[in-house]
Each structure stands twice: as C-alpha cells, then as structure tokens.
N, C-alpha and C positions, 0 to 999 in steps of 0.2 A: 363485690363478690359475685362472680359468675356461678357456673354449673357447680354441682355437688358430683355429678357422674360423665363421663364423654362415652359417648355412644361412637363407634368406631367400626371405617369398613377398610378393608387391606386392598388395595389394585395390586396383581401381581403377585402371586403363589410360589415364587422361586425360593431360594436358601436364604435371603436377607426377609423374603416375606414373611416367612416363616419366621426364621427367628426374632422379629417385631412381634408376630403373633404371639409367641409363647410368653414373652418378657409382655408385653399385655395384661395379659392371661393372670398373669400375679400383682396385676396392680389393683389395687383395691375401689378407685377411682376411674376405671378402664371399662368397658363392654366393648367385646368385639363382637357387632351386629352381624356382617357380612364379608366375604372374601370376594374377588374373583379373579379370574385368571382365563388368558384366552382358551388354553388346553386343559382345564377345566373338565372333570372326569370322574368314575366312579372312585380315584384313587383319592383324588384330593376331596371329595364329598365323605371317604374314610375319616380322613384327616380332621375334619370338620366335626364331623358326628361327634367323633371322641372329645375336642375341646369344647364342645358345645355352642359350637359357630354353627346358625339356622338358618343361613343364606349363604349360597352356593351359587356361582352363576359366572356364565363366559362374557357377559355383558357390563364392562365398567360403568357405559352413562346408565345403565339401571340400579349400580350402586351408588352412582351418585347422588340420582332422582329421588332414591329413599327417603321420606320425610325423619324415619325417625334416624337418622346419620347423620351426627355432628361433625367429625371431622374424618380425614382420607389420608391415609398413608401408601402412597406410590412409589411401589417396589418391583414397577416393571421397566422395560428396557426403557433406556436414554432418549428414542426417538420418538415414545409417546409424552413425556414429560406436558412437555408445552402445553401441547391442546388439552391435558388430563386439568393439570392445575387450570385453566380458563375455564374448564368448562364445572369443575368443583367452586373457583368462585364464585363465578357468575350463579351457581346455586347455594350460595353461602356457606359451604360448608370451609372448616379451619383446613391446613396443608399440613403435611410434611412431606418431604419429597428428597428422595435418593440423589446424591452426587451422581455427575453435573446435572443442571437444567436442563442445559441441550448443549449442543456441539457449537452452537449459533448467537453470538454472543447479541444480537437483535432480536430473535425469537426468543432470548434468557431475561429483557427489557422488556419486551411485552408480555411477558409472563408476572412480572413482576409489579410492571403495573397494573395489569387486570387484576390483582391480588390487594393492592392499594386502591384500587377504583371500588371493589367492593367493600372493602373495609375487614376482611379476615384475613387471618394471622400466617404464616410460610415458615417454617421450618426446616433449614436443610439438613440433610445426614451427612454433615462433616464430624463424624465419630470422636475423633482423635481429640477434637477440644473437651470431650466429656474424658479422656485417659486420667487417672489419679496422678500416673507421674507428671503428664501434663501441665495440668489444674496447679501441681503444686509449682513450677516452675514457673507459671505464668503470674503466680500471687508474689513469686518474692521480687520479680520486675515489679509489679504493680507496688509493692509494699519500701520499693528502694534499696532494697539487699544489697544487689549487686552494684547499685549508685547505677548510671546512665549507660544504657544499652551500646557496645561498641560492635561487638563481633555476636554473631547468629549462626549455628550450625545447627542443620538438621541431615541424618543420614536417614535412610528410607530405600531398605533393600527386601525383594521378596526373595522366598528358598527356592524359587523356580519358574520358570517363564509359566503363560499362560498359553492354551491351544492356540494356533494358528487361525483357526473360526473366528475365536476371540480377539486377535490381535487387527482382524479385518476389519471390526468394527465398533473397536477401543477408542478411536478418535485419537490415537498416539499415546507416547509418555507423558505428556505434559498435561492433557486434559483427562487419562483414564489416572494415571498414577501419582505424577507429583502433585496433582492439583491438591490432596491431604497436605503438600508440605508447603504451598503456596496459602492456603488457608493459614496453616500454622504458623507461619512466617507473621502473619499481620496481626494472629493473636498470642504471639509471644513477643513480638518486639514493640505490640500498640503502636504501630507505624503501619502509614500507607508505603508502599512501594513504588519508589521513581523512575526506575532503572533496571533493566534485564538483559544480561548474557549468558547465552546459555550454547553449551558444548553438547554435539550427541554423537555417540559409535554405536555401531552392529560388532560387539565382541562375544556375543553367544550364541548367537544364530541367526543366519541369513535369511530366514523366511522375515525377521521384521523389517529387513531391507526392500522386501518384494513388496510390504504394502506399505512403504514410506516412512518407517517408523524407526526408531531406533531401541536398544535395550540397555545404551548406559549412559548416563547424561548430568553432567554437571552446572550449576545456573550460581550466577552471583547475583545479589542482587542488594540497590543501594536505598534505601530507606529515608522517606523524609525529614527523619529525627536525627539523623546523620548516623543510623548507623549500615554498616555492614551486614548479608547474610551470603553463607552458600548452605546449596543443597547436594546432595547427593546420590542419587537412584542407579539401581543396578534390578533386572529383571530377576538374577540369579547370583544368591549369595549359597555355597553351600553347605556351613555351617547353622543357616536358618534363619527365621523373619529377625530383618536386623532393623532397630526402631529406635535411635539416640537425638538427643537433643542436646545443647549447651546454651547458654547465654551468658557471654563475656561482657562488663564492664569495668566500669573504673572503679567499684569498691572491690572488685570480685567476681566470681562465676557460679553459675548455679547449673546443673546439667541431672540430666535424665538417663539412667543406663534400658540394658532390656528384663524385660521381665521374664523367670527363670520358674521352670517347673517346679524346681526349691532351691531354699539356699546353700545345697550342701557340696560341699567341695573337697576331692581327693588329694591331698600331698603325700607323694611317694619321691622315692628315688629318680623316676622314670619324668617327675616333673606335677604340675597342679591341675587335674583337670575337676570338670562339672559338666552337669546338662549343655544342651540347648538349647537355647532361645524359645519361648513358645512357638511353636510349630507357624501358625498364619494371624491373620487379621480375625478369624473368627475366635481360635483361642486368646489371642493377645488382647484386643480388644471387647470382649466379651460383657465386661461390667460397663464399659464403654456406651454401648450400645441398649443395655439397660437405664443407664442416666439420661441417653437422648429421649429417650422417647418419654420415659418420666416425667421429665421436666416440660415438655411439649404440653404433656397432660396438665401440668401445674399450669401453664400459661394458659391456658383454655379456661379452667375451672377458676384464677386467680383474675383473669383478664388483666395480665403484666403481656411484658414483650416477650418475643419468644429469644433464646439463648443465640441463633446461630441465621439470619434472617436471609431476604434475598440477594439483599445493595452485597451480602459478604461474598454469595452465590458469583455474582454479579465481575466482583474486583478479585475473585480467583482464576473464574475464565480469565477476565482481561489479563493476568499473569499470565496465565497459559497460552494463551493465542502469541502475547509478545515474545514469550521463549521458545515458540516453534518459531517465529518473524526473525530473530535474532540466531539461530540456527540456520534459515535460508540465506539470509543474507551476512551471515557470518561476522555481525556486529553487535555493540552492544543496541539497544533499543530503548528509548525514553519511552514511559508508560503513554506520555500525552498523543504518540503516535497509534495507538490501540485506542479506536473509536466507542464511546460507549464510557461510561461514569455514573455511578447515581448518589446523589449527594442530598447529605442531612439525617441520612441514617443512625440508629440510637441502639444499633445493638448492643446488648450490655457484657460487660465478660464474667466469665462466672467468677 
C-alpha cells in the first residue's frame, strides 16, 4: 500500500490543464498543490484562488523542486515534454504526460528511460482507452465474444479543421491526430502492428498542403496476430465528431457507435432524423478524461502499474512516423524499418 493522498502540481494552464484540474479537484485522494504556466498572470492566479490552488508561478522546475509534490501532470506544448518529464524524474516525482511525448521518436526513448532509471511511474493521456464504449469493446475481444480478431475498424473524424497556427506545429495527421487511433488499434486488437500503409489528400483546404500535411488519410494496417485494421481520419466531417469502432471476427462483431446528446429520434413522413454527435473530444470524451487521471491516482496510492504507460507512448509514435514514411514513399512500410522498440513492457488493459 503506497500514499493515502497524492499531492499534485499541473505544468501547463491551457483547456486540457484545466480540465485535469477541475476532475482533480473532486477526487478525494487528489491535492492540487501547485499549477504553473508560462503566461502565468493575475488571471490564472483568479483561477487558482477560487479552487484553492496556493501555488501559482511561471516557473515549472520550481514546481517540480517542490518537496511536498508527488506527482506532475504535463499539459503543456509538445516540445517541452522531454526535458519536463527528465527533469520530474530525476526529482522523483510520478508523471502523466499529454499526447505525444515529443515529435522525436529518440528524445520519446530517452524520456522513457530516464523514467525507468529512476524508478517512477509515466502515464500517457491517451484518453480514448478510458471511453465506456471503448472499454467495453475491448473486454469482449479479451473475453472471446467475437472468437479471433480478423477485421479492425476505426473511423476518427473531427467537425472542423484546426487554425492554420495550429496545423504549423501539429507534427501532421499521423502523430497530432491518428496517433488516438494508432494507440486504439494495439488496445483493441492486443496486437502489435507489423505493417503500415497509409494514403493522405489535401481535400478541405490547401493551407495543410503549405506545411506538409495532409487533412484526409486513410492507413491499413497488418497485425501480428494475423489480423487486419484500417483507419480512417477526416479533418472535417460536417455533421460532427465522428468517433466508431468495430471489431470483426470469426464468432462475430462487436462495434462502438457515437455518442448522442440523447437517444431520441424523429419519424416523420419527411424521413428519421436525431441529434448530432457530441460536438468535440472535450464533450465526447469527458468521463474519459475523468477515468485517466483517476486511475493514475490509484496507481500512485495502490503502487500497481499505471493503465496506459511509455513502451505504449513509444510503439504509437513508431506507427505514426511509419505511416508518414509510407505516404512518402508511397508504399506499404514494415514496422522493423521505423527505428526504436522497447520491449517487455506489462501494461495492463483495463
């Protein structure tokens, strides 16, 4: 039995920090000691007052230096990751740390192991493996339902592109966006992935062509256990966040629809309609988000493994980097050619 309480400091003040914060905030087994944030101000020292966060400050390594800080949830951009988490090691405190690591699937290895050298625990925010509908599709594979995994579908469309600002420094489709479905992919079919092809267009707007990127992209991908997946990504669907799953085998299928403001549905002469789709990832996944961090806290206080760990961090870049590599060179891509593996890991599924 570890801690009774985790004392907690947030890097990174944006809308996912926040909403860590507040989902915190009601956990009973939580203390959010400290926040900080570089643009750090009378506004966000509001913010704080009112939850009763007493440490406020534009200074991450003096949140981290904190003695009485157990562990650090990093919720700031992508290019501080690395050296955030080495330097929260190296000061023993526990991680969690926002999708992706870094851009750099070398600097995402050495992050990982400075995290193993010290001996505390990393936590990624791949969300979507905490989704209800998820969880339950990935128990009836585990459970046999569908007998042996054949066919994998995941679609994965947002209601609308992202600014152009943003698209400059997304690191692409593959590693800002599909990498959710690349995760999903190894925790729905409990297969590693051997194989990546992957298709991409500029069919919604030419500004993601000017920084290399594309907004619609389709990836196959072959599975060690023999089975099949594709994925599907659209920057812009306009009837709203479109978020499905299936999983085809040999007893059967099992699949995931989207989740709906309610269940209620018009029949009329004119035809059937209903809602749409929760609006984004912050509605859609909302309880989501509440479960990761939860469970993080159980792994600190329980001293078990945490739910979603580095090696996972690790082999979804490696996806990602191969389905940009198979895009360039307009082939498919064996995984053994994407450098970088880390093996013997024991994440558990939930």
């Amino acid at each position: 039995m570890g801690k009774d309480k985790v004392r907690i400091g947030i890097i990174g003040a944006g809308r996912i920090g926040k909403i860590h914060a507040d989902n915190l905030l009601r956990h009973p087994q939580a203390e959010i000691v400290a926040i900080s944030d570089l643009f750090a101000g009378p506004e966000l020292e509001a913010w704080a007052t009112e939850r009763g966060i007493s440490v406020v400050t534009k200074d991450s390594s003096e949140l981290i230096a904190m003695p009485n800080i157990d562990a650090v949830l990093i919720c700031s951009s992508t290019d501080t990751h690395v050296p955030l988490i080495e330097q929260a090691a190296q000061a023993g405190k526990h991680i969690f740390c926002e999708k992706p690591v870094s851009m750099d699937l070398s600097r995402t290895e050495a992050a990982v192991a400075a995290v193993a050298k010290a001996g505390v625990k990393l936590q990624i925010g791949f969300n979507r493996r905490f989704d209800h509908n998820f969880r339950r599709v990935r128990s009836h594979v585990l459970e046999g339902t569908i007998g042996d995994p054949h066919i994998l579908k995941i679609t994965s469309r947002d209601p609308s592109p992202p600014p152009a600002e943003y698209i400059r420094v997304s690191g692409g489709i593959f590693m800002d966006m599909m990498i959710h479905d690349f995760d999903m992919a190894r925790y729905l079919s409990g297969s590693e992935v051997e194989e990546v092809y992957a298709k991409g267009k500029v069919l919604i707007n030419p500004v993601f062509a000017e920084h290399g990127d594309v907004d619609t992209a389709i990836v196959t991908l072959t599975f060690a256990n023999g089975a099949i997946g594709v994925i599907d990504n659209s920057r812009q669907a306009v009837y709203g966040y479109d978020q499905r799953v299936e999983v085809f085998g040999s007893l059967g299928s099992v699949a995931a629809d989207n989740d709906h403001p309610n269940t209620a549905q018009i029949s009329t002469a004119a035809g059937l309609m209903r809602d749409k789709p929760l609006h984004f990832f912050l509605e859609r996944y909302n309880e989501a988000y509440v479960q990761e961090t939860a469970l993080f806290i159980d792994a600190i206080i329980q001293d078990k493994p945490v739910t979603v760990d580095g090696n996972d961090a690790v082999q979804a870049e490696r996806i990602a980097l191969a389905a940009k590599l198979s895009v360039e060179l307009g082939r498919p891509v064996k995984m053994s050619e994407v450098q970088g593996a880390l093996q013997g890991s024991q994440s558990p599924v939930l």
